[in-house]
C-alpha positions in Angstrom: -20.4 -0.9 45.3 -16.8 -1.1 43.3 -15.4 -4.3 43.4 -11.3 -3.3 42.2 -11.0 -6.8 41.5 -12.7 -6.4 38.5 -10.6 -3.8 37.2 -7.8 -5.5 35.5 -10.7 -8.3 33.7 -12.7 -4.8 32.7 -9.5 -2.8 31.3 -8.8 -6.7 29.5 -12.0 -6.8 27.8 -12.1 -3.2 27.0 -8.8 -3.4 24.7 -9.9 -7.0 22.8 -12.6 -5.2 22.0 -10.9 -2.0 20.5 -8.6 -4.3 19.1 -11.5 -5.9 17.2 -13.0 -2.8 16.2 -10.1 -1.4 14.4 -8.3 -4.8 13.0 -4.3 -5.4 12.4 -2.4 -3.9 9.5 0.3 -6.0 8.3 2.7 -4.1 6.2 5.1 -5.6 3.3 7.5 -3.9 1.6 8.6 -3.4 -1.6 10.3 -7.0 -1.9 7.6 -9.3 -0.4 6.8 -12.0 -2.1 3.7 -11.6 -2.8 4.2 -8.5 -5.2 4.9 -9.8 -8.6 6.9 -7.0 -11.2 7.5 -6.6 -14.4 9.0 -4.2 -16.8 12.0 -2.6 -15.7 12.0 -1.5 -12.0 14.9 0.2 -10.6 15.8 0.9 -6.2 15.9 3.8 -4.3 18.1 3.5 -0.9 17.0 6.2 1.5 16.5 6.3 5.2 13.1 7.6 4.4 11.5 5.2 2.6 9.7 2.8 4.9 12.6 -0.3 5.0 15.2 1.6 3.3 14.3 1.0 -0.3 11.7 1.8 -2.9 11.0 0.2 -6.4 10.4 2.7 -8.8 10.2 3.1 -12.4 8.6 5.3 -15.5 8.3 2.4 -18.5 5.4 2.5 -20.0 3.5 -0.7 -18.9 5.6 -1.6 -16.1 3.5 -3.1 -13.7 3.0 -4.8 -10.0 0.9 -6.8 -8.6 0.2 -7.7 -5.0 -1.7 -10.6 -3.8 -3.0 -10.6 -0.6 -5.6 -11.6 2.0 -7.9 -9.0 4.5 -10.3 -6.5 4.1 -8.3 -3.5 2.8 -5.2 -2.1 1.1 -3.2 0.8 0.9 -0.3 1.8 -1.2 2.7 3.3 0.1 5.1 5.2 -2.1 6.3 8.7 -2.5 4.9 11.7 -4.2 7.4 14.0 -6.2 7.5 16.5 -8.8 9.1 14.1 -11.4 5.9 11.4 -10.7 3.3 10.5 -12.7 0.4 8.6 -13.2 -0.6 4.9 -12.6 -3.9 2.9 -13.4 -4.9 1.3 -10.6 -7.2 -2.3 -10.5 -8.6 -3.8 -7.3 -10.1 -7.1 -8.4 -10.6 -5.6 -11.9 -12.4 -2.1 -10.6 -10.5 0.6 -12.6 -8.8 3.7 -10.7 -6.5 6.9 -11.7 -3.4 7.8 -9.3 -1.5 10.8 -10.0 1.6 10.6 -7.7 2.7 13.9 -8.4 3.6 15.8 -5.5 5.5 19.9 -5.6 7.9 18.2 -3.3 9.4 14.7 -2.3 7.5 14.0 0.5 8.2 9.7 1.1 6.3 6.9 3.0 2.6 8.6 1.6 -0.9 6.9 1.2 -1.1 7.0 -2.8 -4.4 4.7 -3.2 -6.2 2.6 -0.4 -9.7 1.1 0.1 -11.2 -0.5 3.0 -14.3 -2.3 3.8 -13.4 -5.5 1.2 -15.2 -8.6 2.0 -12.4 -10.7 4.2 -10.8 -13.0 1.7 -8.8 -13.1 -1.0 -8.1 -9.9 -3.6 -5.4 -8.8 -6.3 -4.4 -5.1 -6.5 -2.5 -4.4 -9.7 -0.4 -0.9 -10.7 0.2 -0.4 -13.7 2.5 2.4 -15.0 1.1 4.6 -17.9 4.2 6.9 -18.4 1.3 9.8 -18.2 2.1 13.4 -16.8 -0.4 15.7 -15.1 0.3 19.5 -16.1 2.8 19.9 -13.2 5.3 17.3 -13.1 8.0 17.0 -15.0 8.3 13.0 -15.1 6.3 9.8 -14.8 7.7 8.0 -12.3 5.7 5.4 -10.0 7.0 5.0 -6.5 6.7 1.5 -4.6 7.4 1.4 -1.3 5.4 -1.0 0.9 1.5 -1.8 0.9 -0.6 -2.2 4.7 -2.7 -4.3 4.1 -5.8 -4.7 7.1 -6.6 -7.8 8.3 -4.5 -10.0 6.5 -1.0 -10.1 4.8 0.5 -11.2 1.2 -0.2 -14.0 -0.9 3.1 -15.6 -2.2 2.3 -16.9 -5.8 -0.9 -14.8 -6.2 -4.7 -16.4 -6.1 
């Protein structure tokens, strides 16, 4: 026998627990605190970057760093054909970006990782002023990082 009594404690316990399963993502833009720049950066005001406004730049060296808290990251920015390539560390592990893209296309995933033990981590971009074959810059696009289950670290770790 259905007791519709139960219904609205079953339908309660049913969305904790897909909201368990699949975490919160936090996201911060390009001006959080928690990111710490330097090199020359410069600011792009669109309506389609997330917030209004990327940081972007193409010095050589130029870098940002985000500290944060959770159990995963990903990089926003845009992907162009004047972009280049970035090197990439998460906690020291070494990665390659290319951001090059045959068209603008903004707000895109350009590194992410998930599945980090919760607690806290340091993802750091560096800009190489490297071009693939096909672009015809090297600029690096910030515009905002999600970060799962957990949020920025003013000051870093």
């Amino acid at each position: 026998m259905f007791n519709s009594s139960l219904l609205p404690i079953a339908i309660a316990v049913c969305a904790s627990l897909s909201q368990a399963q699949t975490g919160t993502t936090t996201r911060i833009e390009e001006t959080d605190k928690s990111i710490a720049y330097t090199g020359t950066w410069y600011t792009n005001g669109s309506a389609l970057n997330s917030g209004g406004i990327s940081a972007l730049t193409n010095a050589k060296g130029a870098t940002a760093v985000v500290t944060f808290t959770g159990t995963g990251i990903s990089w926003i920015g845009a992907l162009d054909p004047y972009s280049g390539m970035a090197t990439v560390y998460l906690d020291g592990t070494l990665n390659t970006v290319d951001t090059y893209g045959p068209s603008t296309l903004y707000q895109q995933t350009l590194f992410s990782v998930r599945g980090l033990a919760n607690g806290p981590h340091t993802l750091s971009i560096q800009v190489t002023h490297i071009r693939d074959a096909y672009t015809q810059g090297s600029w690096v696009w910030i515009d905002a990082f999600d970060i799962a289950n957990g949020s920025g670290v003013t000051g870093g770790i």
